[in-house]
RODO-2510 file (C-alpha; in nm, 4 decimals, decimal comma):
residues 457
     n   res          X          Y          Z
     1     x    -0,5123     0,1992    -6,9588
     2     x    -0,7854     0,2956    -6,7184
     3     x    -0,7103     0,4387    -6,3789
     4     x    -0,8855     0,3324    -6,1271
     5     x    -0,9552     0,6919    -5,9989
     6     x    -1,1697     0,7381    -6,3225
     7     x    -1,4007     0,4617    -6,2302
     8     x    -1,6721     0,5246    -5,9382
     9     x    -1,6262     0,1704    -5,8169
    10     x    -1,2771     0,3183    -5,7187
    11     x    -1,3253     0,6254    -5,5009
    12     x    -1,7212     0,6466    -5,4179
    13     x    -1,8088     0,6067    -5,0318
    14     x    -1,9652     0,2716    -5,0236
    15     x    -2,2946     0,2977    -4,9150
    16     x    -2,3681     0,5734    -5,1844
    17     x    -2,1922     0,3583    -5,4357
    18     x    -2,3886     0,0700    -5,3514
    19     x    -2,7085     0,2325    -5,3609
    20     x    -2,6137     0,3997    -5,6952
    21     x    -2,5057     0,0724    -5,8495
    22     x    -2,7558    -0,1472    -5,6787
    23     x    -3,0997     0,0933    -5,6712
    24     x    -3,1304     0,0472    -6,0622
    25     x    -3,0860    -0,3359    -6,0346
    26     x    -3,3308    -0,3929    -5,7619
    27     x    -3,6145    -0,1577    -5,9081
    28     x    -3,5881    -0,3434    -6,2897
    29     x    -3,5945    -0,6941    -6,0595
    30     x    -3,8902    -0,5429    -5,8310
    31     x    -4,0438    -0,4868    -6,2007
    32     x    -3,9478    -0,8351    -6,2966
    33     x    -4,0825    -0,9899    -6,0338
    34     x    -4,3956    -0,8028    -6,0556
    35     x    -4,4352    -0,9379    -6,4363
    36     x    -4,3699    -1,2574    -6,2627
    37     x    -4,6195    -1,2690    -6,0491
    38     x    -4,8635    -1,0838    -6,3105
    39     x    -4,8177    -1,3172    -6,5854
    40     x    -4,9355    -1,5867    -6,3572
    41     x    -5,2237    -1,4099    -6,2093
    42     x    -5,3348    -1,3777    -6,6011
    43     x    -5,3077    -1,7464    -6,6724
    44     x    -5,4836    -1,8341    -6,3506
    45     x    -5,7901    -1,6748    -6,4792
    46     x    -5,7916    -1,9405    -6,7569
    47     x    -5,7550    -2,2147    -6,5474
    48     x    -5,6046    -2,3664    -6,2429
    49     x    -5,4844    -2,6548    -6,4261
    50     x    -5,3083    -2,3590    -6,6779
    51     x    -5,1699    -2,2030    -6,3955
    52     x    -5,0304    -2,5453    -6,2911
    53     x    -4,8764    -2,6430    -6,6548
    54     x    -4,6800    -2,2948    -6,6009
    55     x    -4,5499    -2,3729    -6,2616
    56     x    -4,4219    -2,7403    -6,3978
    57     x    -4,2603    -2,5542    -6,6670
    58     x    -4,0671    -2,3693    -6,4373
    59     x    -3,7791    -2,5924    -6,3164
    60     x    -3,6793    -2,5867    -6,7152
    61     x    -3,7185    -2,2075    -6,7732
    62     x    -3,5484    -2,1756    -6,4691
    63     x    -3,2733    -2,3159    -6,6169
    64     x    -3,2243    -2,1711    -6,8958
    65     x    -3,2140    -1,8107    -6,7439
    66     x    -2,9613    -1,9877    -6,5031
    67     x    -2,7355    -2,0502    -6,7913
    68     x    -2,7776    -1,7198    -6,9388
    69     x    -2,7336    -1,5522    -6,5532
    70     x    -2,4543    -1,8102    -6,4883
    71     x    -2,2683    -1,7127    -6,7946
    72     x    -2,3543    -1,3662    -6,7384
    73     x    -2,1641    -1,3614    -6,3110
    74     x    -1,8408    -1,5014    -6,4891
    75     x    -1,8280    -1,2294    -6,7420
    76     x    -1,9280    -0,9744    -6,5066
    77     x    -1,6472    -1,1170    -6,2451
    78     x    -1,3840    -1,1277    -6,5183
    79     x    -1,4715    -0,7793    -6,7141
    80     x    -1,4910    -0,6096    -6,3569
    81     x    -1,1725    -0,7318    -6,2297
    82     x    -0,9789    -0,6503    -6,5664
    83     x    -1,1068    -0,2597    -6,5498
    84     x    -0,9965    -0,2635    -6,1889
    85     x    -0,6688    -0,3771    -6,2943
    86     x    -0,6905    -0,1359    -6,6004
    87     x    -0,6631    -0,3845    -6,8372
    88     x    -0,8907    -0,2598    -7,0889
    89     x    -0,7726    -0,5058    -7,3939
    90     x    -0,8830    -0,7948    -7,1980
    91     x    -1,2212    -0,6344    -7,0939
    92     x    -1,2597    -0,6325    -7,4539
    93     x    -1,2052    -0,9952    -7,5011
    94     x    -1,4509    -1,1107    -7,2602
    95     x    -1,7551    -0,8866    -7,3418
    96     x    -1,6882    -1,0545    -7,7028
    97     x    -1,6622    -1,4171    -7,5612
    98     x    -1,9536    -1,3522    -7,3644
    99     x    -2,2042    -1,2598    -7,6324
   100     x    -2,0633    -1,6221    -7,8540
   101     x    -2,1721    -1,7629    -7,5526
   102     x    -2,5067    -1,6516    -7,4921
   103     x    -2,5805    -1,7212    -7,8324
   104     x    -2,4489    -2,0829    -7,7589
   105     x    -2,7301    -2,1484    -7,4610
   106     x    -2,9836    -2,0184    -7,6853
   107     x    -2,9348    -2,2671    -7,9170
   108     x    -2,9272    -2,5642    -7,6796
   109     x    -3,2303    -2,4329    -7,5077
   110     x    -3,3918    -2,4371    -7,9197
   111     x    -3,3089    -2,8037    -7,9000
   112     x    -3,5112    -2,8576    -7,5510
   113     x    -3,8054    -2,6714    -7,6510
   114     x    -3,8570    -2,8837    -7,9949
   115     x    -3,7676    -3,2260    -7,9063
   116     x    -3,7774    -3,2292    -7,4534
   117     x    -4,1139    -2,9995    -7,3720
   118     x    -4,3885    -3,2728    -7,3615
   119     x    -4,1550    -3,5706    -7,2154
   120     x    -4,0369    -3,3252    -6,9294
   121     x    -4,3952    -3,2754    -6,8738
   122     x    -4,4700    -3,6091    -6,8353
   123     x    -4,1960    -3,7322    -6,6466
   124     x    -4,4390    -3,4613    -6,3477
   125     x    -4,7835    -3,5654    -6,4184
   126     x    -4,9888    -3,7787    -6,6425
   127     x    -5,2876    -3,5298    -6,6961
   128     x    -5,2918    -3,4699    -7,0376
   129     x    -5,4970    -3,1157    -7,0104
   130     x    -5,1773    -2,9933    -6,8230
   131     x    -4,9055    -3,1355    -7,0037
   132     x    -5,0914    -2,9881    -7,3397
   133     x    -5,1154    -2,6629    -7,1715
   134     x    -4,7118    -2,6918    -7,0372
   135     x    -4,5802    -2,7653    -7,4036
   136     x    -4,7794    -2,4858    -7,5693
   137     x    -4,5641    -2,2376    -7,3257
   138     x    -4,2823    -2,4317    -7,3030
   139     x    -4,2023    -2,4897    -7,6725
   140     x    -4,2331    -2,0804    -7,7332
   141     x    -4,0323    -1,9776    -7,4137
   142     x    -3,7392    -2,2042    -7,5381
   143     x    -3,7549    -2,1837    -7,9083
   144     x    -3,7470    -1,7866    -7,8832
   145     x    -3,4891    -1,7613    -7,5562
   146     x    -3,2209    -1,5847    -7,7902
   147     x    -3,3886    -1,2728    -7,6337
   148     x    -3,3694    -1,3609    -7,2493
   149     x    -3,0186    -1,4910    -7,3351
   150     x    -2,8727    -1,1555    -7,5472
   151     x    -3,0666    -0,9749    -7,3092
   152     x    -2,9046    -1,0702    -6,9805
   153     x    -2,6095    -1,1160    -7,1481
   154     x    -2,5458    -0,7091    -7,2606
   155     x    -2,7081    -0,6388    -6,9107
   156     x    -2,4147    -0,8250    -6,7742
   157     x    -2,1819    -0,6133    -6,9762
   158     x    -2,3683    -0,2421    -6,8349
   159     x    -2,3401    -0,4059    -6,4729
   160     x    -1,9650    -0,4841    -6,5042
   161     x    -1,8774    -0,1410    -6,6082
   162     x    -2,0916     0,0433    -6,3695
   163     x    -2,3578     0,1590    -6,5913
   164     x    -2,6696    -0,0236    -6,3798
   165     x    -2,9167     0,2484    -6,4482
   166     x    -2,9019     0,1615    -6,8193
   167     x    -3,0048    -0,1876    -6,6861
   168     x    -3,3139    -0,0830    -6,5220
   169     x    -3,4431     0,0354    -6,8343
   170     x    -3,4190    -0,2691    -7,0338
   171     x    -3,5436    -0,5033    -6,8049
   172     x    -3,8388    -0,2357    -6,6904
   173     x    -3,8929    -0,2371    -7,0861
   174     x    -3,8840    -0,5864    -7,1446
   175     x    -4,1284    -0,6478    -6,8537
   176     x    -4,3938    -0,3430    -6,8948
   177     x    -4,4143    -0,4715    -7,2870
   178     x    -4,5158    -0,8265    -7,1395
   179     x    -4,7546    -0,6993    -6,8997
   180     x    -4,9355    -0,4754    -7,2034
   181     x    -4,9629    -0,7853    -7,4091
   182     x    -5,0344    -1,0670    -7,1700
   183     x    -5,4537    -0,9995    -7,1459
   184     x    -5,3953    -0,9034    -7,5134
   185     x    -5,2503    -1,2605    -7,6185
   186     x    -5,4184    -1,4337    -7,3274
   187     x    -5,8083    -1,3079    -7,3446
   188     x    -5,8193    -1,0882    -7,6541
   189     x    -5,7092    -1,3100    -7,9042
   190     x    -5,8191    -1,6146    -7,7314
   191     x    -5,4537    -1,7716    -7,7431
   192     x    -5,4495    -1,8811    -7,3617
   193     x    -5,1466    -1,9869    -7,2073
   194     x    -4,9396    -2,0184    -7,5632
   195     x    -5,0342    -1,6618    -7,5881
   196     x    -4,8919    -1,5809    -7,2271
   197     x    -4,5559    -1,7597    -7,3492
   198     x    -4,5550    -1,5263    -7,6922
   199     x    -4,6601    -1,2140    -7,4867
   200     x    -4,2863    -1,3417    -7,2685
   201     x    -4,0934    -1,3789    -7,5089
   202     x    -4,1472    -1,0398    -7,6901
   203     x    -4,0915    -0,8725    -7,4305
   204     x    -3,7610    -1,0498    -7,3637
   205     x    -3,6540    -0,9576    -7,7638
   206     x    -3,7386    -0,5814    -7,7391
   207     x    -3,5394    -0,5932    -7,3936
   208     x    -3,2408    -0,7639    -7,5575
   209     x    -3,2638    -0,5376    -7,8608
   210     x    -3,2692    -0,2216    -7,6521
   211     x    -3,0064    -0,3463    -7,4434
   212     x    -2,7844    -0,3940    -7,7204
   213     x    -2,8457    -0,0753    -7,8351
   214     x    -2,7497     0,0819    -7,4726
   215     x    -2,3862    -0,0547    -7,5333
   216     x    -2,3324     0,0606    -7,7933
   217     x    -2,4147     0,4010    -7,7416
   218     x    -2,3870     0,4644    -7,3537
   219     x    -2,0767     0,1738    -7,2472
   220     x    -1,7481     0,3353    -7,3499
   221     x    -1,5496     0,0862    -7,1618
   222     x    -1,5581    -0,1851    -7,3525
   223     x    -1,5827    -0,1839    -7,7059
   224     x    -1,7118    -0,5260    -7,9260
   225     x    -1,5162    -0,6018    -8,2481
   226     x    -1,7511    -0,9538    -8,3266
   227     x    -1,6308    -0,8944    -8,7040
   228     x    -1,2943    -1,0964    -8,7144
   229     x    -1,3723    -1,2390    -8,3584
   230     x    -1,2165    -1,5688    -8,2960
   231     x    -1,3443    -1,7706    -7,9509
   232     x    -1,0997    -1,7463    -7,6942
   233     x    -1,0980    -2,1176    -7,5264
   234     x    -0,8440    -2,0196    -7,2313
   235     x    -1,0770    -1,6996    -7,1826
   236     x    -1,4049    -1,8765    -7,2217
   237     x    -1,2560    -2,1234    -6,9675
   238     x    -1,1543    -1,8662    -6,7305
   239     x    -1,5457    -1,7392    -6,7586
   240     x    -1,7015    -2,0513    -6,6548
   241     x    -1,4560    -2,0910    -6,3688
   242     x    -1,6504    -1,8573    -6,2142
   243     x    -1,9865    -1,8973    -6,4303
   244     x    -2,0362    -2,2664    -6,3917
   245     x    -2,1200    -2,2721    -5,9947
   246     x    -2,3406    -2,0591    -6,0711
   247     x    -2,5165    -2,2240    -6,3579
   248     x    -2,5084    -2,5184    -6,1387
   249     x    -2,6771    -2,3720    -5,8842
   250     x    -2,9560    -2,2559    -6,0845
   251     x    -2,9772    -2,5874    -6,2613
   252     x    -2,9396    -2,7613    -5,8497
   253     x    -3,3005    -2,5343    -5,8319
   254     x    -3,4247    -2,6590    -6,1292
   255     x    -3,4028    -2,9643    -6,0255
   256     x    -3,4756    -2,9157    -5,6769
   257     x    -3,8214    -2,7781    -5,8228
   258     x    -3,8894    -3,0780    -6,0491
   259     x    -3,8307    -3,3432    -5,7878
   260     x    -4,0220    -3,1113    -5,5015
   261     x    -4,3231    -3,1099    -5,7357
   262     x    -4,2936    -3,4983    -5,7579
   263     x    -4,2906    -3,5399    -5,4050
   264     x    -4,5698    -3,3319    -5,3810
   265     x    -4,8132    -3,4805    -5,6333
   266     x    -4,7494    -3,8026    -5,4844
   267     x    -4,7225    -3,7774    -5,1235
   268     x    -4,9846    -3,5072    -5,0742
   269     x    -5,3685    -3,5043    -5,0687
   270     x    -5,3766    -3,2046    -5,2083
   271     x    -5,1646    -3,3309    -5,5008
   272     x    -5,1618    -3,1077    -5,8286
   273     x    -5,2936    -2,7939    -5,5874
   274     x    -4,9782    -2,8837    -5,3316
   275     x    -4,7464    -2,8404    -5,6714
   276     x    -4,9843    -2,5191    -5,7917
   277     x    -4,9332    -2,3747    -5,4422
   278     x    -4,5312    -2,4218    -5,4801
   279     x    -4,5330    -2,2660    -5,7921
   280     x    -4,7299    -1,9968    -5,6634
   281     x    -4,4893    -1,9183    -5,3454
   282     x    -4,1947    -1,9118    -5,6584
   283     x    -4,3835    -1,6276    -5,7543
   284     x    -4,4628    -1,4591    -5,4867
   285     x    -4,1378    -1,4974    -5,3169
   286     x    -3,9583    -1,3092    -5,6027
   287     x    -4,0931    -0,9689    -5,4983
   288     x    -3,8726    -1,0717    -5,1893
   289     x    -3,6033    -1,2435    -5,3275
   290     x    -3,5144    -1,0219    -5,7009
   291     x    -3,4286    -0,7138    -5,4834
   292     x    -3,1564    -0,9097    -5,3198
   293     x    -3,0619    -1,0512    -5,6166
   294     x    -3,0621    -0,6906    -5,7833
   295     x    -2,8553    -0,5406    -5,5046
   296     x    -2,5995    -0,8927    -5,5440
   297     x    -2,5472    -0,7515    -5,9026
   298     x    -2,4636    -0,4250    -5,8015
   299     x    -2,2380    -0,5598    -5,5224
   300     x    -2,0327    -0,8245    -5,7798
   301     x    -1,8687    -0,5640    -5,9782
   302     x    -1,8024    -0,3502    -5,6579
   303     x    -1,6034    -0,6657    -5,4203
   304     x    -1,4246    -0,7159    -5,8141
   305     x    -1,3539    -0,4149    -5,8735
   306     x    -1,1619    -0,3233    -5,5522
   307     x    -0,9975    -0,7075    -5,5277
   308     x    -0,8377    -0,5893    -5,8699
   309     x    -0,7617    -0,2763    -5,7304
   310     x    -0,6113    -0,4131    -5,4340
   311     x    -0,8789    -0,2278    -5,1398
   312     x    -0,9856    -0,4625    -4,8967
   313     x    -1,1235    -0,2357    -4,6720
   314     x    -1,3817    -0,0740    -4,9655
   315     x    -1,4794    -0,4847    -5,0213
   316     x    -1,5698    -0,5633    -4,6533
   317     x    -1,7666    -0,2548    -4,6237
   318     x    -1,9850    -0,3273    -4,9554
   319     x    -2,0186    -0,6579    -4,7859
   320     x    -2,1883    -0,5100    -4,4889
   321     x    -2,3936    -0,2717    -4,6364
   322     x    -2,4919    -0,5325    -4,8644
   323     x    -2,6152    -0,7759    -4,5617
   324     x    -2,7544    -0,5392    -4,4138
   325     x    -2,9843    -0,4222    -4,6910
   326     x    -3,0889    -0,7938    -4,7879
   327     x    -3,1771    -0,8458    -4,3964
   328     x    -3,4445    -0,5304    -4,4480
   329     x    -3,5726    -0,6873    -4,7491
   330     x    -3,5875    -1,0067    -4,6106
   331     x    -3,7460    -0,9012    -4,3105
   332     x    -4,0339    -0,7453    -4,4887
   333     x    -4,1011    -1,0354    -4,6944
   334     x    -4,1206    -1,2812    -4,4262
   335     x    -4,4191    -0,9970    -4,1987
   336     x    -4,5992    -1,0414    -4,5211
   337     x    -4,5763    -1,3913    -4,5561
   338     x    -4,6661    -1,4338    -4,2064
   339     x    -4,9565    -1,1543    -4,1970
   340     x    -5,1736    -1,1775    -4,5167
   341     x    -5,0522    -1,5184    -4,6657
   342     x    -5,4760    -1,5359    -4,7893
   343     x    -5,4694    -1,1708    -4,9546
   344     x    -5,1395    -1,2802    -5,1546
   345     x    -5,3251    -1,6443    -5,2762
   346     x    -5,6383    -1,4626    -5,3820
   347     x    -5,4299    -1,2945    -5,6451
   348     x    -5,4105    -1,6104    -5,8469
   349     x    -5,7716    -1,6787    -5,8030
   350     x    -5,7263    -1,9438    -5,5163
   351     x    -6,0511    -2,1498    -5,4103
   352     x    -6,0721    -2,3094    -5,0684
   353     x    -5,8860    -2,6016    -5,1551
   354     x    -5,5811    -2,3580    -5,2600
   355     x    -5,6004    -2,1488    -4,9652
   356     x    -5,6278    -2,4192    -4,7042
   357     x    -5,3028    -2,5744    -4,8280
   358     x    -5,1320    -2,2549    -4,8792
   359     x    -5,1797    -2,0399    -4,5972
   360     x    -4,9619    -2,2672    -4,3480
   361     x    -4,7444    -2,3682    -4,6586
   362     x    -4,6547    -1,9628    -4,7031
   363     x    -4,6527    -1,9139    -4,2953
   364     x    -4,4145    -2,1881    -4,2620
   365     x    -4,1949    -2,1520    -4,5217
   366     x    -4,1663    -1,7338    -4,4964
   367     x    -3,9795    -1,8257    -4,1486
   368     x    -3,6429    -1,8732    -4,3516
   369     x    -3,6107    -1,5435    -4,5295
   370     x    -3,4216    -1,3388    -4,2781
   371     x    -3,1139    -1,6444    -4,2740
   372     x    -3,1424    -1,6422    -4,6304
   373     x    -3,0731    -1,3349    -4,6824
   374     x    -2,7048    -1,3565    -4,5117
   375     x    -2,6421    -1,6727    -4,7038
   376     x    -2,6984    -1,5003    -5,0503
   377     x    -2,5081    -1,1767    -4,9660
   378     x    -2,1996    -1,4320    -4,8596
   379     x    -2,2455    -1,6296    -5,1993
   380     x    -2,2169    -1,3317    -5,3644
   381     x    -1,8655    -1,2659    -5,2136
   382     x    -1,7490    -1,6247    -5,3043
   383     x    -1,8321    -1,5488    -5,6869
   384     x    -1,7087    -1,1694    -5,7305
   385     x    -1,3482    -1,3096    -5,5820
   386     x    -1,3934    -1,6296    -5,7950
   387     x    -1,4774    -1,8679    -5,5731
   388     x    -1,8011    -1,9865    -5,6992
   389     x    -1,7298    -2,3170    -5,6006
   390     x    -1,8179    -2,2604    -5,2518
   391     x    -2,1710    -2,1526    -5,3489
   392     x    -2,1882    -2,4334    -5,5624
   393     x    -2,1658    -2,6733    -5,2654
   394     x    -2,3814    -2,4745    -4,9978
   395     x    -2,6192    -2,5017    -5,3102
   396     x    -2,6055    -2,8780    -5,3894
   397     x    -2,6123    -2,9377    -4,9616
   398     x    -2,8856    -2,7209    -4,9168
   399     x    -3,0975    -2,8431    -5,2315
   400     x    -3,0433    -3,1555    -5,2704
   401     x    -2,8537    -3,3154    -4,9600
   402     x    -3,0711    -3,1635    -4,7528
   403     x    -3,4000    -2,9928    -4,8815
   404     x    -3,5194    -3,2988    -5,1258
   405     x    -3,4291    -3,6046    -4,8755
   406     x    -3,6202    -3,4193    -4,5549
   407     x    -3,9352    -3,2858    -4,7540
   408     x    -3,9795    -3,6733    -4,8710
   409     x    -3,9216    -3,7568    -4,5409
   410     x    -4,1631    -3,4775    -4,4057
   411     x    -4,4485    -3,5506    -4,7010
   412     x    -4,4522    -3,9171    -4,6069
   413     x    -4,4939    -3,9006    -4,2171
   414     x    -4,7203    -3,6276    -4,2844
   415     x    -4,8851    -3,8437    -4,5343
   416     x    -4,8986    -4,1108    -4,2268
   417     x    -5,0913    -3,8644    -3,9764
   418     x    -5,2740    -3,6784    -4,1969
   419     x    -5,1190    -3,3146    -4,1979
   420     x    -4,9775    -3,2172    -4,5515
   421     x    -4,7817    -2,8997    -4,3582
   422     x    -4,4772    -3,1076    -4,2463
   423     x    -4,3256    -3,0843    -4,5753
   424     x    -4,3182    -2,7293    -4,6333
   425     x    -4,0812    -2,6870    -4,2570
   426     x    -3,7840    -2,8811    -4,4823
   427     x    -3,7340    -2,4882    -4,6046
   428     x    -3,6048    -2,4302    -4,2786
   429     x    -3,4148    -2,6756    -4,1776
   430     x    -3,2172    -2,6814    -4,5145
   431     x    -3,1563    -2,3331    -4,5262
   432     x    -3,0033    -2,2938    -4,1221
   433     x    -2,7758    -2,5865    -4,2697
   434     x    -2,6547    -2,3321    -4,5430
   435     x    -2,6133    -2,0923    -4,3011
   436     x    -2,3901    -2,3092    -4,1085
   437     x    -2,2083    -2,4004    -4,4188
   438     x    -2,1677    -2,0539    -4,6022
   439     x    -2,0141    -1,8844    -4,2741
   440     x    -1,7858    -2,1600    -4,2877
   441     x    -1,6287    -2,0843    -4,6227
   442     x    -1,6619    -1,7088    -4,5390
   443     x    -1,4809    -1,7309    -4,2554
   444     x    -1,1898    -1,9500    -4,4936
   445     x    -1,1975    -1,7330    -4,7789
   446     x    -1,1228    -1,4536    -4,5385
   447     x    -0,8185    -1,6059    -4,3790
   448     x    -0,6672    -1,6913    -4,7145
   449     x    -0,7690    -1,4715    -4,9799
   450     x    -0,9065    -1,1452    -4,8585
   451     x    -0,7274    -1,0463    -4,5536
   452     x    -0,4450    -1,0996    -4,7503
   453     x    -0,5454    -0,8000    -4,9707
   454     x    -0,4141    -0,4510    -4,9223
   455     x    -0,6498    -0,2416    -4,6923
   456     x    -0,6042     0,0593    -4,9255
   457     x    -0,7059     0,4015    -4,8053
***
């Protein structure tokens, strides 16, 4: 039995303890989202019509890391929670479950890539030139995904126990191998955007492979016995519980994405370089966004760690500290969205057509970071106390109640006058509606679960 004195998460002062466990998380996501926005920058230079293919892949490979990063919060919830409560046996048992079912979404997402690339692709646009270039990246990044999937999956398993620097190392690995071979695959070998998928997915293996090894040799709190394993269906329940929202949510953005880029396409004059611009502000938006999703992941196992332990007071304050570092990040992002929106589109080889639809798009849009940012630190809370459900409906209001309904709205009167930027302020108006929303179950999960906890010392 572990005692909770043993474990960082239990006696640290907060804001070091956050740093520790978040700093590692948001510098391998700060690398990530650099690879993202690399990766792109390389396929621009083949075409725009490439670069487009890759952004209409996205709502599907968005997906599938939402099911592996879905999958990977409920594990992380549940393993946190039983080392809190010392419960080491049970730790056990989920790390095990988790890896079956990693290796279960890699498998479905095999499926997709052989037999659902090219009519996904289709179902956005009917240029063939883009739809051939979407299935040659497509059908690699989801026939090879056992590596993003085992990948995030004994990530997941570091994070729970504490062990975040280990993190940053695999995904900084993962990512600087990509970035090596992307103008290899792309422009050396002449393999164009398939090679940009293969140059992905190695990366993602050697990441997964590495991470794997990390466990074994650096996570002494949970041990994996996968010979004699036998699925745990109660367990594996208890994991999506939390997990599903989550995966939900991602697969709420997925499709968010798919129908924005319809709406787009038709409604705009700008059409395929409206839905090239949205992919673009994906990209560029995760320098912003993956360090608040880094310091999230540090934050989970630190709110379930003290709700097992029974310390409310060491929970609100890693709350704070957490909102208060997203606001800084946010803040930043949304100066450089408003100040150099150009600089950031000439990085994917924009042309006049690009930038004159993008610089009010990025202007306009960047507005929203700052509310964001309180909204995702709040979600965060909901899922480390197992309440993913909450973010699961702030997600599916804000998405697809809200987001989808006023940007057709928005793209068809601006349609009517002649001024594509209308659609891009539905960004703001859906996300002060999940502002409204997520203080609302904040404030209830408060009175009824976590002011109910012991304030500890």
């Amino acid at each position: 039995m572990q005692n909770v004195k043993e474990n960082k998460m239990g006696y640290m002062p907060i804001p070091k303890l956050v740093l520790t466990m978040s700093l590692p998380m948001i510098i391998s996501m700060m690398v990530q989202a650099l690879y993202n926005v690399v990766d792109s920058v390389f396929v621009s230079r083949v075409s725009e019509q490439a670069l487009t293919a890759v952004s209409l892949c996205f709502p599907a490979q968005n997906l599938m890391i939402g099911l592996a990063t879905g999958t990977g919060v409920g594990v992380n919830a549940l393993l946190s929670r039983a080392l809190g409560a010392g419960d080491r046996e049970r730790a056990n048992k989920v790390a095990e479950n988790g890896v079956l079912l990693a290796m279960v979404g890699f498998v479905i997402f095999f499926i997709f890539g052989l037999v659902g690339s090219r009519p996904f692709l289709r179902a956005q646009t009917g240029i063939d030139t883009i739809i051939d270039y979407g299935v040659d990246y497509l059908t690699v990044v989801c026939c090879c995904s056992f590596g993003i999937f085992g990948q995030i999956m004994f990530e997941r398993l570091m994070q729970a126990t504490g062990r975040t620097i280990y993190t940053m190392f695999t995904q900084g690995t993962g990512a600087i191998i990509n970035l090596i071979l992307d103008p290899i695959f792309i422009f050396k070998l002449n393999m164009g955007v398939r090679g940009a998928a293969i140059a992905t997915v190695i990366g993602q293996i050697c990441a997964f492979i590495f991470a794997a090894i990390m466990n074994k040799a650096k996570n002494h709190d949970i041990e994996l016995h996968l010979r004699g394993f036998r699925p745990d269906g109660k367990l594996i329940k208890e994991i999506y519980i939390i997990g599903i929202p989550s995966v939900i949510m991602m697969a709420i953005g997925s499709l968010m994405t798919f129908l924005m880029n319809i709406i787009l396409i038709t409604y705009t004059a700008g059409r395929e370089t409206a839905a090239t611009v949205f992919g673009v502000y994906f990209k560029l938006n995760s320098f912003v966004f993956m360090p608040v999703f880094g310091l999230n992941n540090g934050i989970i196992p630190i709110i379930a760690f003290n709700y097992g332990a029974k310390n409310r007071k060491r929970m609100l304050e890693a709350v704070k500290v957490g909102v208060g570092v997203a606001l800084c990040f946010m803040l930043l992002g949304s100066i450089l969205f408003e100040t150099i929106p150009g600089s950031l589109l000439k990085l994917f080889d924009a042309d006049a057509a690009m930038l004159a639809i993008g610089i009010p798009a990025l202007r306009i849009i960047g507005v929203h970071f700052c509310i964001a940012a309180i909204c995702i630190v709040l979600g965060t809370v909901f899922q480390a106390l197992g309440y993913s459900i909450y973010s699961m409906i702030v997600s599916i209001a804000r998405q697809l109640v809200v987001l989808i309904p006023v940007a057709w709205l928005l793209a068809r009167y601006g349609q009517s006058v002649g001024n594509d930027n209308y659609v891009w302020f539905s960004f703001l108006i859906a996300e002060l509606m999940s502002l409204v929303a997520t203080l609302v179950f904040f404030r209830k999960l408060n009175r009824d679960v976590i002011s109910k906890v012991p304030e500890g010392k």
